[in-house]
C-alpha positions in Angstrom: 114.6 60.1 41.3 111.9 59.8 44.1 113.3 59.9 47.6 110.9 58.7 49.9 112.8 60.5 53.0 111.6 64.3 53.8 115.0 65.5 55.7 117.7 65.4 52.9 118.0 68.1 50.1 119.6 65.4 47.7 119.7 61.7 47.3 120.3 60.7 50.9 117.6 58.3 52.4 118.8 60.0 56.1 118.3 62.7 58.0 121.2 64.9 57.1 123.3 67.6 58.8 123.3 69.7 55.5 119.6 69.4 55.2 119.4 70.6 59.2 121.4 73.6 59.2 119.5 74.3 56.1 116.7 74.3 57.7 118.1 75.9 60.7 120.1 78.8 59.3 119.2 79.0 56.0 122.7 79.0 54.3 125.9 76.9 54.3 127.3 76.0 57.8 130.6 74.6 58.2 132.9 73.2 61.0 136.8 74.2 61.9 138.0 72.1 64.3 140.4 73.1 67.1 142.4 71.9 69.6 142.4 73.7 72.7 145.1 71.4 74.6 142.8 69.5 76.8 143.1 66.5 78.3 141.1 63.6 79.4 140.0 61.7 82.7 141.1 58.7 81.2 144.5 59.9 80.9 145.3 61.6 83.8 144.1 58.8 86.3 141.0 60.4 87.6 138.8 58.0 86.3 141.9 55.3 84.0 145.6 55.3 82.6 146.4 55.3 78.5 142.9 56.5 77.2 140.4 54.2 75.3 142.8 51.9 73.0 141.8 53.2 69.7 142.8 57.1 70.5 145.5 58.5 68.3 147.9 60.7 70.0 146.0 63.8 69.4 142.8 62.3 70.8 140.7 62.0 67.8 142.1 65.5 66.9 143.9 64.4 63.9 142.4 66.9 61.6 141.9 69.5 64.4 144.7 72.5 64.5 147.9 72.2 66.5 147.2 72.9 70.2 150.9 75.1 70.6 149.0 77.5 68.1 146.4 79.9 69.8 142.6 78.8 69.4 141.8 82.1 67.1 144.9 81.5 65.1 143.9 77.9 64.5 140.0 79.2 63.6 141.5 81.6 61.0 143.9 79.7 59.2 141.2 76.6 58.5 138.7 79.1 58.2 140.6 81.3 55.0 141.3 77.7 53.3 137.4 76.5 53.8 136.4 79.8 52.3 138.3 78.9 48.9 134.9 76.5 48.9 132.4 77.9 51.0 132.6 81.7 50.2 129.4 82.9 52.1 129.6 80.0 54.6 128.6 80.7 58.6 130.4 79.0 60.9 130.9 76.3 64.1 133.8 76.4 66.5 134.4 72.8 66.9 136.6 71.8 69.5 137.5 68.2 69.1 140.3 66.9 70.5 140.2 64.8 73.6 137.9 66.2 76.2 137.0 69.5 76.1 134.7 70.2 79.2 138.0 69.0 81.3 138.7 71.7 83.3 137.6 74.4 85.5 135.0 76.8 84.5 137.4 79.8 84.4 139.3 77.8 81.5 136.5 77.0 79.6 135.5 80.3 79.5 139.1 81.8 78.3 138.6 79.1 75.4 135.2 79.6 74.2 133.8 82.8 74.8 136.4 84.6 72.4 134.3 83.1 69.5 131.1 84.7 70.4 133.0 87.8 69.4 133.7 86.0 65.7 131.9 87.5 62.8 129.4 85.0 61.1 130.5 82.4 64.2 127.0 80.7 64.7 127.9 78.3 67.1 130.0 75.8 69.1 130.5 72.1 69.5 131.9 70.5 72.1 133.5 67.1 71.9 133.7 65.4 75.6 132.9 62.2 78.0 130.0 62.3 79.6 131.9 61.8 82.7 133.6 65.3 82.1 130.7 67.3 83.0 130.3 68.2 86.3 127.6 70.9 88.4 129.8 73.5 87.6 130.3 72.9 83.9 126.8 72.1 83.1 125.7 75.5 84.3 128.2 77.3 82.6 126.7 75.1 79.4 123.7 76.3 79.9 124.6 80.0 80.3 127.0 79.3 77.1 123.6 77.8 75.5 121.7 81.0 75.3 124.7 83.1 73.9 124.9 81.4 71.0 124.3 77.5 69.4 125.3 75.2 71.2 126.0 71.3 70.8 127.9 69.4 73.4 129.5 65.7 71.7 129.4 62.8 73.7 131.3 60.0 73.5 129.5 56.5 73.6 131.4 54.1 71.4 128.9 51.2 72.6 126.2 49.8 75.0 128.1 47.0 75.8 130.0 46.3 79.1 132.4 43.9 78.0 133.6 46.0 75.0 133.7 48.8 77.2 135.5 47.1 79.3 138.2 45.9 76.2 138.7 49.5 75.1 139.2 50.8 78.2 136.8 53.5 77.9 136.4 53.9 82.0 133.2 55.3 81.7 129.5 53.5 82.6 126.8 53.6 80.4 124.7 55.0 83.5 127.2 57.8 83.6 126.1 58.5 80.3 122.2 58.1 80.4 122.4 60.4 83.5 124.8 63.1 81.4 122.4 62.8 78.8 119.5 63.4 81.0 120.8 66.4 82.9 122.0 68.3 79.4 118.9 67.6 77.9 117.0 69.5 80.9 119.0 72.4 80.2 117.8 72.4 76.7 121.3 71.6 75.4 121.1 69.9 72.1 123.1 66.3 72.0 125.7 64.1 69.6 126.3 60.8 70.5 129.5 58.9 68.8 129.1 55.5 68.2 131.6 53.0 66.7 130.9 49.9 64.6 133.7 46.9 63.8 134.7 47.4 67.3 136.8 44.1 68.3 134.6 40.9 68.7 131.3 43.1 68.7 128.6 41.5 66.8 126.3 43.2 64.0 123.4 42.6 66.1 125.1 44.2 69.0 126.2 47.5 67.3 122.1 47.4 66.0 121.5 47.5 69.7 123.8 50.1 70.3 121.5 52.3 67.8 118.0 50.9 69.5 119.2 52.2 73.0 119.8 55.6 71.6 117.0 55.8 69.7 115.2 55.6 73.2 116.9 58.9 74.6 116.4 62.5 74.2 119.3 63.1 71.5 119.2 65.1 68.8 122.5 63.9 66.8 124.6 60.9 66.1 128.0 60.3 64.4 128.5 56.8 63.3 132.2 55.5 63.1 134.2 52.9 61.7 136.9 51.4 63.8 140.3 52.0 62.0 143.8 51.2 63.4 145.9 53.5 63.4 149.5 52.8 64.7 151.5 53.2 67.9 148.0 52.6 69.7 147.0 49.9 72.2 144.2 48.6 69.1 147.5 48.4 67.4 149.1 46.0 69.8 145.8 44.0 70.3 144.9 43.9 66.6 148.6 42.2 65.9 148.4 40.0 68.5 144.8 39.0 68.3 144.3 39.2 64.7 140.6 40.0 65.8 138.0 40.6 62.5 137.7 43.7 60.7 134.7 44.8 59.1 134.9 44.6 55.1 133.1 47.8 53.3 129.9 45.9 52.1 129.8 44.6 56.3 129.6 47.6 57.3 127.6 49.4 54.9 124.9 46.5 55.7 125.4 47.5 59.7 124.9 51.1 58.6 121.8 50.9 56.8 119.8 48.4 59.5 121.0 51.1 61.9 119.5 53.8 60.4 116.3 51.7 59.7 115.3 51.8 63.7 116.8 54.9 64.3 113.9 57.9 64.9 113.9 60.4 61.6 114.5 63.3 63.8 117.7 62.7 64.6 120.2 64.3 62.8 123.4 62.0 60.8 126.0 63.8 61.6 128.6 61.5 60.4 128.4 58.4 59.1 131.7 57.1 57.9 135.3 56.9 59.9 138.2 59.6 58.4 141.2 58.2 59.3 144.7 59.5 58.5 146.4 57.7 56.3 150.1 57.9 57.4 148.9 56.3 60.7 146.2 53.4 59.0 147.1 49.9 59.4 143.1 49.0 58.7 140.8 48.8 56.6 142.0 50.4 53.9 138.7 51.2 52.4 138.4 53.3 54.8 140.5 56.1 52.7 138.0 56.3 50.1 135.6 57.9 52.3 132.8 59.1 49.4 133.0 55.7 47.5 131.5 54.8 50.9 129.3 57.2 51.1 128.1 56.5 47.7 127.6 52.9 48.0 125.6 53.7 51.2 123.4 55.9 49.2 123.3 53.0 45.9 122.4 50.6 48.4 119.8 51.8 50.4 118.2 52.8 47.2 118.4 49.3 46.5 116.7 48.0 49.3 114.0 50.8 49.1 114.9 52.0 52.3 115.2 54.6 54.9 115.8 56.2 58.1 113.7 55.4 60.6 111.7 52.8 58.0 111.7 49.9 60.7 110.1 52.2 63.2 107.1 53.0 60.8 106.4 49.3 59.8 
């Protein structure tokens, strides 16, 4: 089948994190996520209290290790099972739960710089807030940044004040563009996380979301759907409120006229939520994660669409 899209090495109409470390490293690259017992501004009361309202208890962590375990320990025990799949794989120590730039320098350095030392470790990623970077950090980034490669993970959700506000995510969308900005000089490459079906946010405002980005210096993007998951403030709010949730073939629109005004270069790092399902109280369809993904795919082929298609038009 013709695909008119040059970054995939398969049927995706988007520019796709297999295709880039393809590119990039020639071989298969995957991900173990850790959790390296961090915490986050917007718990402690530095910058809020209780964290943004959809965060599970391990701070979006839920498939990371268990942060009582040590960081290698964790790394090594995914790492044997992923091998089962990926035998001549390379790989990315992802640290992913909560925020992991929160702390002093001398503590991110005890937790990252024993995987420089791992065998076929290519690189690190690093989830955070973009209000969890300070002088100190971002030179240790930087020096980090030419040791191995490096991605640093910010967390966006949305351009909009009044949702920000709603979720309690405690963190400006200037403080952002500014984190962004200063990274970016340091040549440190840049994910943004995004959420869509977030409550009373309209399609055209998560498309806005997107536009905005599209504007900036990034080089990755992880697109989520909102799930509740219970024993979380969304939890309480979703019971009382009864606010809407997005049905598949909603979102799946939302997706696709994202991606149409989003630049090809940037890099679809995820593009579908994961959620646990013990803890899911909605949507369920959210479980059948590659039914998603494949009706993404079917659909975009039916529209004769494609990454960045709106921008070339």
């Amino acid at each position: 089948m013709y695909n008119p899209f040059p970054y995939s090495l398969d049927n995706k109409r988007y520019h796709t994190l297999t295709y880039e470390y393809k590119k990039r490293f020639g071989c298969k690259i995957a991900k173990v996520s850790l959790n390296a017992g961090f915490t986050c501004p917007n718990l402690d009361g530095t910058k809020g209290f209780g964290g943004c309202i959809y965060c599970s208890k391990s701070g979006s962590g839920d498939f990371a290790g268990k942060k009582d375990e040590p960081l290698l320990l964790q790394f090594l025990k995914v790492k044997k099972n992923m091998q089962k799949k990926w035998k001549d794989a390379k790989w990315i120590a992802y640290f992913q739960a909560r925020s992991n730039t929160y702390a002093p320098v001398h503590i991110l350095k005890e937790k990252f710089e024993p995987f420089l030392k791992q065998k076929e470790v290519i690189g690190i990623s690093i989830a955070t807030r973009p209000d969890a970077i300070d002088d100190a950090c971002l030179n240790y980034l930087e020096e980090l940044s030419h040791k191995t490669f490096l991605t640093v993970e910010l967390g966006l959700q949305t351009i909009h004040n009044e949702t920000a506000k709603r979720i309690n995510r405690c963190s400006t969308l200037e403080e952002f563009k500014r984190t962004v900005k200063r990274l970016r000089e340091k040549n440190i490459n840049v994910v943004v996380h995004i959420i869509n079906g977030l409550p009373y946010e309209t399609k055209e405002m998560m498309i806005e979301t997107v536009q905005y980005l599209n504007l900036l210096d990034i080089q990755g993007i992880k697109i989520h759907m909102l799930h509740i998951l219970k024993d979380t403030p969304l939890a309480t709010l979703y019971e009382k409120e009864k606010f809407h949730v997005l049905t598949k073939e909603e979102y799946i629109d939302i997706v696709i006229c994202q991606l149409e005004v989003l630049r090809k270069e940037i890099v679809i790092h995820r593009i579908t939520g994961d959620p646990v399902k013990e803890d899911l109280i909605a949507p369920n369809w959210l479980l059948k994660k590659f039914c998603v993904l494949n009706d993404i795919d079917k659909e975009m082929v039916k529209r004769n669409t494609y990454q960045g298609k709106k921008l070339s038009t």
